[in-house]
C-alpha positions, 0 to 999 in steps of 0.5 A, a space after each residue: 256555489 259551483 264558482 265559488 269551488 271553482 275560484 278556491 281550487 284556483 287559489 289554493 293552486 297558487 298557494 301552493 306554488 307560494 309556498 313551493 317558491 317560498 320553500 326552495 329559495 334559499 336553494 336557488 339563490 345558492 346554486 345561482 351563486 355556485 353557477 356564477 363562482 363557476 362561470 367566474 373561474 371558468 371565465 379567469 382560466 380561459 383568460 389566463 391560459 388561453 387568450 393572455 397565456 405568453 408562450 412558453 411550456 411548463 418546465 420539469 426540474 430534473 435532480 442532478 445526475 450522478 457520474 461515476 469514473 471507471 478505469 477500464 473497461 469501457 462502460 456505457 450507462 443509461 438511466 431514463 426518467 419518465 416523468 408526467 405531470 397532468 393539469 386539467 380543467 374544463 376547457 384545456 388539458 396540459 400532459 408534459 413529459 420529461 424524458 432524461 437519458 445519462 450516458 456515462 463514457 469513459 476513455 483513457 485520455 493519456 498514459 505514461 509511466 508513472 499515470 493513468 489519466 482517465 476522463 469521463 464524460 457525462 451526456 445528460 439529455 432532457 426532452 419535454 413534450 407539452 401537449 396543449 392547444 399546440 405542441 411543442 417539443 424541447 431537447 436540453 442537453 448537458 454534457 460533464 466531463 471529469 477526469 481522474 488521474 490515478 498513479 501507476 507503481 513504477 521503477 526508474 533508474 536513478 544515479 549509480 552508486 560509485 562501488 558496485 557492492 552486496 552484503 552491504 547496509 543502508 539508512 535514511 539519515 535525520 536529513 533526508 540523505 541515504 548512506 550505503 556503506 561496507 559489502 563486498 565487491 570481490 574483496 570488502 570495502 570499507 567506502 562509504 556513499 551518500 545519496 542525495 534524494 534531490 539531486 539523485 546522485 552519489 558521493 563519496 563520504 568518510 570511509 569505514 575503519 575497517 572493511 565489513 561485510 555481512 554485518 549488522 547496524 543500527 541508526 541510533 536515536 541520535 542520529 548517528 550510525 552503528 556498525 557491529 561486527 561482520 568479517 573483513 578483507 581477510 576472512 577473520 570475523 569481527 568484534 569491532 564497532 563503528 559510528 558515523 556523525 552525518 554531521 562530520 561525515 566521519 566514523 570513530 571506533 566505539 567499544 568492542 563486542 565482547 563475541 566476534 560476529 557476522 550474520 547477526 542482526 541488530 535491533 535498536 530498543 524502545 530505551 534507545 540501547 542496541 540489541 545484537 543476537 545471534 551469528 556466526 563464528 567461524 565453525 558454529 552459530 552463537 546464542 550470545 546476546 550483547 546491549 550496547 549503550 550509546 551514552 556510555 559506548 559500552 557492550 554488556 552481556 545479556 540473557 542468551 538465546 535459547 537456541 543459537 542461530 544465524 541468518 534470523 530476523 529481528 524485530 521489536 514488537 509494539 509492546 516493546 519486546 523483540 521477536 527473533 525468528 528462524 535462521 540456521 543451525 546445522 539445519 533451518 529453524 523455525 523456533 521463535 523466541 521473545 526478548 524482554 529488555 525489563 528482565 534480559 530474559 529470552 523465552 520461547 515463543 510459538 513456533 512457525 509453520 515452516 523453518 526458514 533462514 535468510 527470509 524477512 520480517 515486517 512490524 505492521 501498522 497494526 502491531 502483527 508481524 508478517 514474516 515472508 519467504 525464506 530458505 529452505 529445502 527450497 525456497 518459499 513463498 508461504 507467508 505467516 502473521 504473528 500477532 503480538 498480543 494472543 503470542 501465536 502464528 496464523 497463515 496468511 496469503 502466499 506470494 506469488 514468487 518464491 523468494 529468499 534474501 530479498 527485502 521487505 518494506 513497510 511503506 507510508 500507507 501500509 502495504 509492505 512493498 517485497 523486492 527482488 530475491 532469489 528463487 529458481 533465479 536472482 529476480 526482479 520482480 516485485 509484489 505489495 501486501 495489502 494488510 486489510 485485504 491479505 492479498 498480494 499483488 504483481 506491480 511494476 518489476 526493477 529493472 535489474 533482478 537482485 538479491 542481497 541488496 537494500 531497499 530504503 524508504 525516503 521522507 518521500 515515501 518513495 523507495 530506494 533499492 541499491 546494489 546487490 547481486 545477479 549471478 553474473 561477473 558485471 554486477 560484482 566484477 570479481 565475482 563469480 557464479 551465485 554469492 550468498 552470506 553463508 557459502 563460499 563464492 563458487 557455483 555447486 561443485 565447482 573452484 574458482 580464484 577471488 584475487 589470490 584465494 582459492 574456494 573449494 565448495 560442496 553442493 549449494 545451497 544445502 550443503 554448506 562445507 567449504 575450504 579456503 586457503 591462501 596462496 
């Protein structure tokens, strides 16, 4: 009974180990096979990157570095990138970093007159370190260079004109050619220049059939040239008009003003008609408008300024109006009237800030006209906007000069390019308005400081200026002490003779009473 117990325990031990194997079978077989997957791996790994890996070090793309060129100063920029990659496994661990390091150097390689040429140079160096079984370290540097080439505003003497002159006018005709013609020079002229751009040299064309100064003219939309008015040799003021044919290089009197003229201005319409307004005869200044007709080369009377003046500026607006500022009469003004070519009718318009005579005025790309400068109880530098469309002024940035009877050019881009003048002194210095910023700049000065003298955009946008006058005789060899459109030739209180006639003048330039006679 005793064995029998005993052999049934025993049995039913092992049954219970049956059944323990039985039960966790399924979970055995199942971690042999992870075991042997791992191994497996484990196994291809060892093989791959240990005993069969070639030799060589994972490598690190790096994105393409940025280079930015800088005229001056000198500047120097440094940018790290630090980038870490890590693999693990159970047998080898890789830790690869890149370090990237951009040097960025700019130096001015060559400088000339008319360029800046600036080179930057980038240094990007790459350094990767691979820890494995071994390390290894490898320094990858490229270097790019770029070179920037910027133009440097500048004035270079071109070819003399044959007649030293001021009071004179000049227009880019349709082939490129500039033609200068009348002023003075000690006495007026009646010659007549061309510049050819692509040579740089003056010749002689057909002669004015009456010697101006202090005229007006148009550059029809024919082509042709039309002189109006001005005073001759004599001092006797004219009504008289003139075309110039470029094709023929010849002048031909056209119809008469119906008022004599000078310091006048002149303005051709959107309807190709001429527009002249204002100026002087003899004792007073004039209201009188005329329109001239190219088709029927005659002069009409038209609506008369509201206020006469000389020594105003004229421009036609983009609406098609013409917008007449300041000038003189018995005192500086600073009314401002509109013309309308529909109706022939003046009125008047919003006042500037100051009154001004003999100052400039500028259409802009954007249809605003700036109006710089002037004279006054002294001359100005305070510049001011008119914006066509609200019909009010608005102050904008002033120059860095005062400056009267200089010129003022819209160029190719824009900017309004200010030359010459007079001040405290006859200048040459020259500045350029940047309409989007309102900001003026000092740029590269003439060579010889001027005033009354041209300033012409060629078709190569460069600009040409001519002639004019410094206050010393070896600009206008008959001429002495200042010249301005308005007084006699003769420094403040003082006489001088000009070939047989003889000026007596009061105190310039506020005081305009002068006395000529013949002898």
């Amino acid at each position: 009974m005793v064995e029998n117990q005993g052999y049934s325990e025993f049995a039913m031990e092992n049954n219970r180990a049956n059944k323990w194997w039985h039960h966790r079978r399924m979970k055995i077989i199942c971690i042999s096979f992870i075991v042997v997957i791992i191994f497996a791996v484990t196994l291809f790994l060892v093989l791959k990157f240990v005993i069969l890996a070639p030799n060589r070090l994972e490598t690190t793309t790096l994105l393409p570095s940025t280079t930015t060129s800088v005229l001056t100063p000198l500047t120097t920029t440094a940018i790290t990138t630090t980038t870490t990659t890590t693999a693990t496994t159970s047998l080898t661990i890789t830790i690869t970093t890149t370090t990237t390091t951009t040097t960025t150097i700019t130096t001015t390689t060559a400088v000339t007159a008319s360029t800046i040429t600036t080179t930057s140079t980038t240094i990007t160096t790459t350094t990767t370190a691979a820890t494995s079984l071994t390390t290894t370290i490898i320094t990858t540097t490229t270097t790019t260079t770029t070179t920037t080439t910027t133009q440097q505003l500048e004035w270079i003497n071109t070819g003399s004109m044959i007649q030293a002159r001021t009071g004179h006018v000049a227009f880019v005709l349709n082939n490129g050619k500039v033609l200068v013609t009348g002023g003075q020079s000690g006495d007026r002229l009646n010659s007549t220049e061309l510049y050819d751009p692509s040579t740089g040299m003056w010749i002689a064309t057909g002669d004015l059939n009456n010697a101006r100064s202090d005229f007006a003219a148009a550059i029809l939309t024919n082509g042709k040239v039309l002189v109006t008015g001005g005073h001759n040799a004599d001092g006797d003021y004219l009504n008289s008009t003139e075309l110039y044919d470029s094709t023929t290089g010849m002048w031909t009197a056209t119809g008469d003003l119906n008022n004599a003229r000078f310091d006048h201005t002149a303005s051709v319409l959107t309807n190709g008609k001429v527009l002249v307004t204002g100026g002087y005869y003899y004792d007073r200044r004039i209201n009188s408008s005329e329109l001239y007709d190219p088709v029927t080369e005659i002069w009409t009377i038209t609506g008369s300024l509201n206020e006469a003046r000389s020594g105003h500026t004229a421009s036609v607006v983009t609406n098609g109006n013409v917008l007449v500022t300041g000038g003189y009469n018995h005192n500086q003004l600073k009314s401002a009237e509109l013309y309308d070519p529909n109706t022939g009718i003046w009125t008047t318009t919003d006042s500037m800030n100051d009154a001004r005579e003999y100052h400039r005025a500028s259409v802009l790309t954007n249809g605003k006209v700036l109006v710089t400068g002037g004279l006054n109880d002294h001359a100005l530098k305070n510049c001011i906007l008119y914006d066509p469309s609200t019909k009010t002024w608005t102050n904008t940035t002033d120059m860095h000069h005062v400056r009267w009877d200089h010129t003022a050019s819209v160029l190719t881009n824009g900017k309004v390019l200010v030359t010459g003048g007079s001040g405290s002194s006859f200048l040459n210095n020259v500045e350029l308005y940047d309409p989007f910023t309102a900001t003026w700049t000092t740029i590269a000065h003439m060579n010889h400081a001027r005033s009354g003298h041209t300033a012409s955009i060629l078709t190569n946008g460069r600009v040409l200026v001519t002639a004019g006058f410094n206050g010393v005789s070896a600009a206008l060899p008959y001429w002495c002490g200042l010249y301005s459109a308005r007084y006699s030739p003769c420094d403040p209180q003082q006489c001088c003779c000009i070939e047989n006639l003889f000026y007596i003048s009061t105190p310039y330039p506020f005081n305009e009473t002068s006395i000529r006679f013949r002898f």
